[in-house]
Backbone atoms as SQL, in Angstrom:
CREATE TABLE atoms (id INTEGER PRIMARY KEY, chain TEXT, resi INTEGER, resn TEXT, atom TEXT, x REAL, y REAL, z REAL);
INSERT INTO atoms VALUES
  (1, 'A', 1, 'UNK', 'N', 43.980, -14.349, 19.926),
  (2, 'A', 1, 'UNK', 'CA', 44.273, -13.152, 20.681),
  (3, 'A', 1, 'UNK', 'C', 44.377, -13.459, 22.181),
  (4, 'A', 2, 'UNK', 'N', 43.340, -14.324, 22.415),
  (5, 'A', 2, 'UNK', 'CA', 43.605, -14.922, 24.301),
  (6, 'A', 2, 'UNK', 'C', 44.451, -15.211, 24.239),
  (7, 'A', 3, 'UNK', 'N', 45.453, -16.551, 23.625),
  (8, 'A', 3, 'UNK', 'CA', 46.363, -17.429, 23.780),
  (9, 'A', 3, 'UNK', 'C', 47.708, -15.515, 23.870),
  (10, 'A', 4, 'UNK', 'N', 47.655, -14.962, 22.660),
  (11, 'A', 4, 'UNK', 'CA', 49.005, -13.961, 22.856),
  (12, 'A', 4, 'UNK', 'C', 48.802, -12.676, 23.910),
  (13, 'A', 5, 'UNK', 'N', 47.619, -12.582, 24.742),
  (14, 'A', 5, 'UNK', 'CA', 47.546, -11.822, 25.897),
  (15, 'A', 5, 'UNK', 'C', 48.136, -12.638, 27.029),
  (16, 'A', 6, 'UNK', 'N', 47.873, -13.967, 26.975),
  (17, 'A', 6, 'UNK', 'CA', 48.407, -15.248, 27.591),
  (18, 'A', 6, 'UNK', 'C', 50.104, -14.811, 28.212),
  (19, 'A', 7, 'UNK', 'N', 50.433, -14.805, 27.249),
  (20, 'A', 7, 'UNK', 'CA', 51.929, -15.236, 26.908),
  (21, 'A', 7, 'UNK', 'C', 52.445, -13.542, 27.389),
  (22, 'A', 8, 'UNK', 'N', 51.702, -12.763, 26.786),
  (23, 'A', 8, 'UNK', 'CA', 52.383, -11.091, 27.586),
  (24, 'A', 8, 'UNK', 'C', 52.215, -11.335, 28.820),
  (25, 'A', 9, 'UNK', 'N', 51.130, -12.058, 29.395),
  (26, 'A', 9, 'UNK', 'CA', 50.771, -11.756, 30.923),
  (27, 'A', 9, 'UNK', 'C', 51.860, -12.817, 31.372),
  (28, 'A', 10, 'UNK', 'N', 52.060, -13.935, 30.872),
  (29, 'A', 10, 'UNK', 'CA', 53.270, -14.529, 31.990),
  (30, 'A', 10, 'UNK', 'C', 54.415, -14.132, 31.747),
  (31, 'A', 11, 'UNK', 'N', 55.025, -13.460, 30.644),
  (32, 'A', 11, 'UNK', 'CA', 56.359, -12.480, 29.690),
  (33, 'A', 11, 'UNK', 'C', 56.277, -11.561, 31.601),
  (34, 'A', 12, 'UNK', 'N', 55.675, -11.176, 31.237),
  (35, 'A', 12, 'UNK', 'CA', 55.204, -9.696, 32.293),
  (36, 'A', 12, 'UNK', 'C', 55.649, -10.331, 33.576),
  (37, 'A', 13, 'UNK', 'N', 54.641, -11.475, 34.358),
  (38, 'A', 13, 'UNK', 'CA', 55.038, -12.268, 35.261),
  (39, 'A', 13, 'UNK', 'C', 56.636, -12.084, 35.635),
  (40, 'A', 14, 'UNK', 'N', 57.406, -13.108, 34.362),
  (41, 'A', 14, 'UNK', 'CA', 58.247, -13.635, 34.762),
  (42, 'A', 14, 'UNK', 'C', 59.852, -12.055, 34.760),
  (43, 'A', 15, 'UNK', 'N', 59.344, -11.464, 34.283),
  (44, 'A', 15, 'UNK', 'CA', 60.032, -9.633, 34.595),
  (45, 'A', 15, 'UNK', 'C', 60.194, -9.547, 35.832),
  (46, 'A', 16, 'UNK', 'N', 58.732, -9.317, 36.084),
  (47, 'A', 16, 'UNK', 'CA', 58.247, -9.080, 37.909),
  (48, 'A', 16, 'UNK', 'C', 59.121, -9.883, 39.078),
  (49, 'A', 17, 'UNK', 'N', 59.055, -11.133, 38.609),
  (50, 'A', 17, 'UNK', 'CA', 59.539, -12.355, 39.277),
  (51, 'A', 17, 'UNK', 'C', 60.953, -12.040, 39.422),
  (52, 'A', 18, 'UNK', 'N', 61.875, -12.142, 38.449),
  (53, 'A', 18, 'UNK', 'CA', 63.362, -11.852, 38.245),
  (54, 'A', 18, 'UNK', 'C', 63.507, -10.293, 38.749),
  (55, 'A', 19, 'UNK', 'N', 62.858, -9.533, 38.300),
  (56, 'A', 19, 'UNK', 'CA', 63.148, -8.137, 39.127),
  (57, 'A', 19, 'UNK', 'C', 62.896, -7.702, 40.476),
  (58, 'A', 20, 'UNK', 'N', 62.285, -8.495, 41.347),
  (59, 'A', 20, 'UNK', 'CA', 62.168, -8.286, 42.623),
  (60, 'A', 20, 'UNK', 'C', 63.572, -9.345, 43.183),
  (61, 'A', 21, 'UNK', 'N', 63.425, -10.723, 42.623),
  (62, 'A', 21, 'UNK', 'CA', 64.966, -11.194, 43.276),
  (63, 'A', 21, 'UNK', 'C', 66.170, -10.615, 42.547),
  (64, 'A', 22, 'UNK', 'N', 66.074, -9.960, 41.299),
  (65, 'A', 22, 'UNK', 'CA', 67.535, -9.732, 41.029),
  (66, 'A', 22, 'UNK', 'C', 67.774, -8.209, 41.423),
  (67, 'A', 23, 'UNK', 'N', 66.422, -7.466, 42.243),
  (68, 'A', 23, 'UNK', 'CA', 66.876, -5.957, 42.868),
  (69, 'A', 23, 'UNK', 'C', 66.868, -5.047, 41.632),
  (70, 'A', 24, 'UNK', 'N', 65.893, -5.369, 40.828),
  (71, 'A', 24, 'UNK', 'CA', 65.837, -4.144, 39.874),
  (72, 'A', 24, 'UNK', 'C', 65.137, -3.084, 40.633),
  (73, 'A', 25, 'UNK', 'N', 65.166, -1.787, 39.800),
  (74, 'A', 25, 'UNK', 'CA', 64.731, -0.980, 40.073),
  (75, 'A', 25, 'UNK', 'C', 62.985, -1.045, 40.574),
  (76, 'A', 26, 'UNK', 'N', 62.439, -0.233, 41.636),
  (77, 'A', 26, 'UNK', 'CA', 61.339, -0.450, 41.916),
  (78, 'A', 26, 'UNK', 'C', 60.435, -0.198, 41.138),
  (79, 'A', 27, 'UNK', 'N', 60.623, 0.987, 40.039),
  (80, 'A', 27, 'UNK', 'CA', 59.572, 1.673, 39.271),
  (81, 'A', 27, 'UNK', 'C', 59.835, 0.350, 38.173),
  (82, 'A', 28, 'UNK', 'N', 60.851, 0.219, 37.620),
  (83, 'A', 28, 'UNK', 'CA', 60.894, -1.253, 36.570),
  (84, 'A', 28, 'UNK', 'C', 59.778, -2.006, 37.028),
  (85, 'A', 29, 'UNK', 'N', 59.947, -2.511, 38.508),
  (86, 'A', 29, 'UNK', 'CA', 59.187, -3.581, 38.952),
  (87, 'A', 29, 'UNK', 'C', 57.730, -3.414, 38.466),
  (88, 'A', 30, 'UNK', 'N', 57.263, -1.915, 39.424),
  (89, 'A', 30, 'UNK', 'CA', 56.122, -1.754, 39.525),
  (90, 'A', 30, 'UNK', 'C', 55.324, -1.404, 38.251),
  (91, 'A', 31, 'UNK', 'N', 55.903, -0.997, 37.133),
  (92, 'A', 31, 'UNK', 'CA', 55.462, -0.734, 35.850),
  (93, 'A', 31, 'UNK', 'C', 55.033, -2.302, 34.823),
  (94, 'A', 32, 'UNK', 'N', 56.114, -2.794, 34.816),
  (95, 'A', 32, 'UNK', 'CA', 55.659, -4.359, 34.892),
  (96, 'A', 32, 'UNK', 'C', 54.524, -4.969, 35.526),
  (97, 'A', 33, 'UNK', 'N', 54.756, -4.893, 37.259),
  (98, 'A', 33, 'UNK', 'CA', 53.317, -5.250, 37.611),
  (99, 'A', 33, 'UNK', 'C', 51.998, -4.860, 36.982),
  (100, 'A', 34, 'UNK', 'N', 52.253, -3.485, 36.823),
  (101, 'A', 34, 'UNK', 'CA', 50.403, -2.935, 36.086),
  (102, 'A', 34, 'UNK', 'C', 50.695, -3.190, 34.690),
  (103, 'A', 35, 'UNK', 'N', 51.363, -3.380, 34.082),
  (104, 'A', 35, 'UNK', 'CA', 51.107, -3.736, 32.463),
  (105, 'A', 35, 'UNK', 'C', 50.326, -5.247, 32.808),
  (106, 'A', 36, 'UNK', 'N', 51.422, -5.931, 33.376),
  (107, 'A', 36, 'UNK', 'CA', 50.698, -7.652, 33.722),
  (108, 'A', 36, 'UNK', 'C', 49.451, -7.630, 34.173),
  (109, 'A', 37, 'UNK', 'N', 49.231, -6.838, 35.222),
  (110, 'A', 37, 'UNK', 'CA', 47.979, -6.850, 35.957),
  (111, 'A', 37, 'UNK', 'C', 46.724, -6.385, 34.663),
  (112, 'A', 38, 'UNK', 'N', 47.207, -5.335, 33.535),
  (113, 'A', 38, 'UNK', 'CA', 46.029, -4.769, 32.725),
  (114, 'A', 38, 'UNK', 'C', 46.137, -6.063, 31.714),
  (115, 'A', 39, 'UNK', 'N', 47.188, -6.471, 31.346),
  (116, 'A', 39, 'UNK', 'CA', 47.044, -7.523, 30.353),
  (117, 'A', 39, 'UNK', 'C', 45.873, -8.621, 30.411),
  (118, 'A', 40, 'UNK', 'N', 46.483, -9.261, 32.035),
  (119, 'A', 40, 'UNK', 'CA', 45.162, -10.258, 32.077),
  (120, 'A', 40, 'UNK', 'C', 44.161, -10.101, 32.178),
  (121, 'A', 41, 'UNK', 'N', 43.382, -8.387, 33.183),
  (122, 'A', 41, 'UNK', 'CA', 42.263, -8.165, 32.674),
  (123, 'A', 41, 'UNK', 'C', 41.908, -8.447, 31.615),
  (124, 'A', 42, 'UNK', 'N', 42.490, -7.476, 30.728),
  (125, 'A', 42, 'UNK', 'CA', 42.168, -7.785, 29.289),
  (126, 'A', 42, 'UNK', 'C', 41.703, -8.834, 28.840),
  (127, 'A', 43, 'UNK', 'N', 42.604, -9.535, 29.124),
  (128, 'A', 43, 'UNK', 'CA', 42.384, -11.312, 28.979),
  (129, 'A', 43, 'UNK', 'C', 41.707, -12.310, 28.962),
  (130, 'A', 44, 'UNK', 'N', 40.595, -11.848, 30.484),
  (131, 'A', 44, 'UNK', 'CA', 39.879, -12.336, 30.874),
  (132, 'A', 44, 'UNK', 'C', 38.657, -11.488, 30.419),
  (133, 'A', 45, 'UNK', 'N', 38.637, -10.028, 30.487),
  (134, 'A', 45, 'UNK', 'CA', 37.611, -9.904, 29.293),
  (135, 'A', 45, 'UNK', 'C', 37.156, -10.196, 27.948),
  (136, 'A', 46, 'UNK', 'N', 38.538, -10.207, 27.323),
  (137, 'A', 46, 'UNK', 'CA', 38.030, -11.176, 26.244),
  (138, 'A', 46, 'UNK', 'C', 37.384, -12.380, 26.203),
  (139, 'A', 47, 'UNK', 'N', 38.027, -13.019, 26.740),
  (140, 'A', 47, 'UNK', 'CA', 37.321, -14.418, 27.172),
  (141, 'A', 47, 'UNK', 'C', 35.835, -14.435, 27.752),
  (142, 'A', 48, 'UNK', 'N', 35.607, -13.156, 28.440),
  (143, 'A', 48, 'UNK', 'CA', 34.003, -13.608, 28.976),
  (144, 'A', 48, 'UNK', 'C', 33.309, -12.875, 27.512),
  (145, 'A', 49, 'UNK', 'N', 33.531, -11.818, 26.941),
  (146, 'A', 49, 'UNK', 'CA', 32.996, -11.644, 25.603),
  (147, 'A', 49, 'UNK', 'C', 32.843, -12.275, 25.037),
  (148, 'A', 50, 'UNK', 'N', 33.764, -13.251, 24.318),
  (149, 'A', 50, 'UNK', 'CA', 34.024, -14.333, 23.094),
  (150, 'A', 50, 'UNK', 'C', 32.890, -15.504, 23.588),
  (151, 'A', 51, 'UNK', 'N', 32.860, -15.530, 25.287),
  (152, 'A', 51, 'UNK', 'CA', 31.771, -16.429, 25.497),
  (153, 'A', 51, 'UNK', 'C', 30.177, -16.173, 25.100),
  (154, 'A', 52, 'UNK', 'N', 29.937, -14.659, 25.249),
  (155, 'A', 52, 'UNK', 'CA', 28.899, -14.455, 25.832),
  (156, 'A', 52, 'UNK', 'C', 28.509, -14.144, 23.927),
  (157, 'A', 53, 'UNK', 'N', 29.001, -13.518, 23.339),
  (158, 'A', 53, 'UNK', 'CA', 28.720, -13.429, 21.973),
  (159, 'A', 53, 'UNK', 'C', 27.747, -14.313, 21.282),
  (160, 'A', 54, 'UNK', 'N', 27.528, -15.308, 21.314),
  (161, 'A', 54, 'UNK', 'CA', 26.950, -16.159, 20.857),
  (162, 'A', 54, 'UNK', 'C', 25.667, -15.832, 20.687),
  (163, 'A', 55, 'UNK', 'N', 25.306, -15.686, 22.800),
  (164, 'A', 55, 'UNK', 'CA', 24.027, -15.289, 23.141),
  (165, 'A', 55, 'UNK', 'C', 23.450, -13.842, 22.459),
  (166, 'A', 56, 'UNK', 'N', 24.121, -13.193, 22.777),
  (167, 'A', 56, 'UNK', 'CA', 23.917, -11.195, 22.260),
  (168, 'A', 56, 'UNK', 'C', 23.785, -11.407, 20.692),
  (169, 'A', 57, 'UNK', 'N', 24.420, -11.972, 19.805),
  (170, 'A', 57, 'UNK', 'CA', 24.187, -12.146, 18.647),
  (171, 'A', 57, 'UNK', 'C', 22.882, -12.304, 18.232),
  (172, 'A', 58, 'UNK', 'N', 21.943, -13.929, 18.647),
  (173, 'A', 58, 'UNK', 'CA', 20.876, -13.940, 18.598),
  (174, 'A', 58, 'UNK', 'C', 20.036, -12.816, 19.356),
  (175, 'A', 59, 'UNK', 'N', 19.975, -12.382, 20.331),
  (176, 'A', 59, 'UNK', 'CA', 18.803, -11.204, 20.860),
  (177, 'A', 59, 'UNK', 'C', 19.418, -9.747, 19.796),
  (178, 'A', 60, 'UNK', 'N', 20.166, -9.388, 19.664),
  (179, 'A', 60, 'UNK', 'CA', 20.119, -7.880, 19.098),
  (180, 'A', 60, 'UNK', 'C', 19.473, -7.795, 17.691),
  (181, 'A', 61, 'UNK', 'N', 18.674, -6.838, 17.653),
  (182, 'A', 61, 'UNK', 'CA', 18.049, -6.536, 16.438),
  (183, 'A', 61, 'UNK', 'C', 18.880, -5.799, 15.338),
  (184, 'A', 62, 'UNK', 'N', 20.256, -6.493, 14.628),
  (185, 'A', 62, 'UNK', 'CA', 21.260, -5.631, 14.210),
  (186, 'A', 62, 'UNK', 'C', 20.656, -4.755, 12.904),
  (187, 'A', 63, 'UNK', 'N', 19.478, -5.356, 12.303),
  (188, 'A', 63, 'UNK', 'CA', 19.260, -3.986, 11.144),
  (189, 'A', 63, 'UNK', 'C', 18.640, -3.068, 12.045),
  (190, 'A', 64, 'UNK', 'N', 18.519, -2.566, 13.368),
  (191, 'A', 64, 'UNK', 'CA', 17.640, -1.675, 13.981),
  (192, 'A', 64, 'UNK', 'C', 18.853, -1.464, 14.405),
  (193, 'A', 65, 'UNK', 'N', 19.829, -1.590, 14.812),
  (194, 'A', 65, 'UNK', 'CA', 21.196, -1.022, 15.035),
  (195, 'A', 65, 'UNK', 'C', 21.883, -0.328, 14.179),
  (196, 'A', 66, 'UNK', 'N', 21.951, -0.671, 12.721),
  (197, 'A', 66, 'UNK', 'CA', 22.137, -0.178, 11.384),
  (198, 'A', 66, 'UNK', 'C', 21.424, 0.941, 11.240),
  (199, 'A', 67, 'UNK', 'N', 20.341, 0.950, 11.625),
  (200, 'A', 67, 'UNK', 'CA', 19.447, 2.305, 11.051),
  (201, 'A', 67, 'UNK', 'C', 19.220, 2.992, 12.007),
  (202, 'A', 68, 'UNK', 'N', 19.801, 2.505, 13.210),
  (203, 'A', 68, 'UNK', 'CA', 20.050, 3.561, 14.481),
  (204, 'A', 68, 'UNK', 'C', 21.596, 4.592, 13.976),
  (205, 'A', 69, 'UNK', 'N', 22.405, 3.933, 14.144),
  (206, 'A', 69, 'UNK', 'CA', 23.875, 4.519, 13.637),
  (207, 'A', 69, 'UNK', 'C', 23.713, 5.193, 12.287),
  (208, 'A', 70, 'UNK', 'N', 22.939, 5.141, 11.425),
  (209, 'A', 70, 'UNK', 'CA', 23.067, 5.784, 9.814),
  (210, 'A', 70, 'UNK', 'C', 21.860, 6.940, 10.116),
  (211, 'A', 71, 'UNK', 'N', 21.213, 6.879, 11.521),
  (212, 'A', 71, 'UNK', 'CA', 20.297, 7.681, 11.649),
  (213, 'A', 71, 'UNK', 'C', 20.933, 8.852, 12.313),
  (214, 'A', 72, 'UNK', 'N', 22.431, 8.804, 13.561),
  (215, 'A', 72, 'UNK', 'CA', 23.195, 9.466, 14.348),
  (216, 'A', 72, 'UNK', 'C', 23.793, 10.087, 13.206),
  (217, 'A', 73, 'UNK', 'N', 24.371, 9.520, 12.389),
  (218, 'A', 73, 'UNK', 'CA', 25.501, 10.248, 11.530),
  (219, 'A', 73, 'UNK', 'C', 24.681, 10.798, 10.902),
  (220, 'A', 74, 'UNK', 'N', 23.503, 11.254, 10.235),
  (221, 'A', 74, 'UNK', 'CA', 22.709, 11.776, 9.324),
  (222, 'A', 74, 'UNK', 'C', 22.660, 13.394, 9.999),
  (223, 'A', 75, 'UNK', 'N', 22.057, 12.983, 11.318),
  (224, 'A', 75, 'UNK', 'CA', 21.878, 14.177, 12.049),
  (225, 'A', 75, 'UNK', 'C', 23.277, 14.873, 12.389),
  (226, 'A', 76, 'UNK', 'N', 24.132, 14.220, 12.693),
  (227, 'A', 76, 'UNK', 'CA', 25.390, 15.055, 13.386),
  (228, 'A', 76, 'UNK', 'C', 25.991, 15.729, 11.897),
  (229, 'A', 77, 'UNK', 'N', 25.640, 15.722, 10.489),
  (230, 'A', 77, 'UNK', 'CA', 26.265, 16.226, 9.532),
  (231, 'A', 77, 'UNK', 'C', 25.690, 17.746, 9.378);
């Protein structure tokens, strides 16, 4: 999923790039820019998640998470 956010964010880039020298429209431009610009966020959030996962895995108490969530839906019925 990093590697194909990758590839939208320089796709996106290289729009931006060609549409400011070939005089596209400004809103073209600028719509491009913020897709690119949210992509690599994205991007880079994934990436610090996928890192950090490892750690959060071991500390969370996931059957106390389980019986937290089956405890929400019990009540909200």
């Amino acid at each position: 999923m990093v590697r194909i956010l990758w590839i939208a964010g320089l796709l996106l880039c290289i729009v931006v790039i060609f549409g400011i020298s070939y005089g596209l429209h400004p809103v073209v431009v600028a719509i491009a820019a913020v897709a690119m610009g949210w992509v690599i966020a994205e991007r880079n959030a994934l990436r610090t998640r996928l890192s950090q996962w490892p750690i959060l895995r071991r500390y969370i108490d996931w059957k106390r998470v389980q019986e937290d969530l089956t405890d929400n839906k019990e009540k909200s019925q």
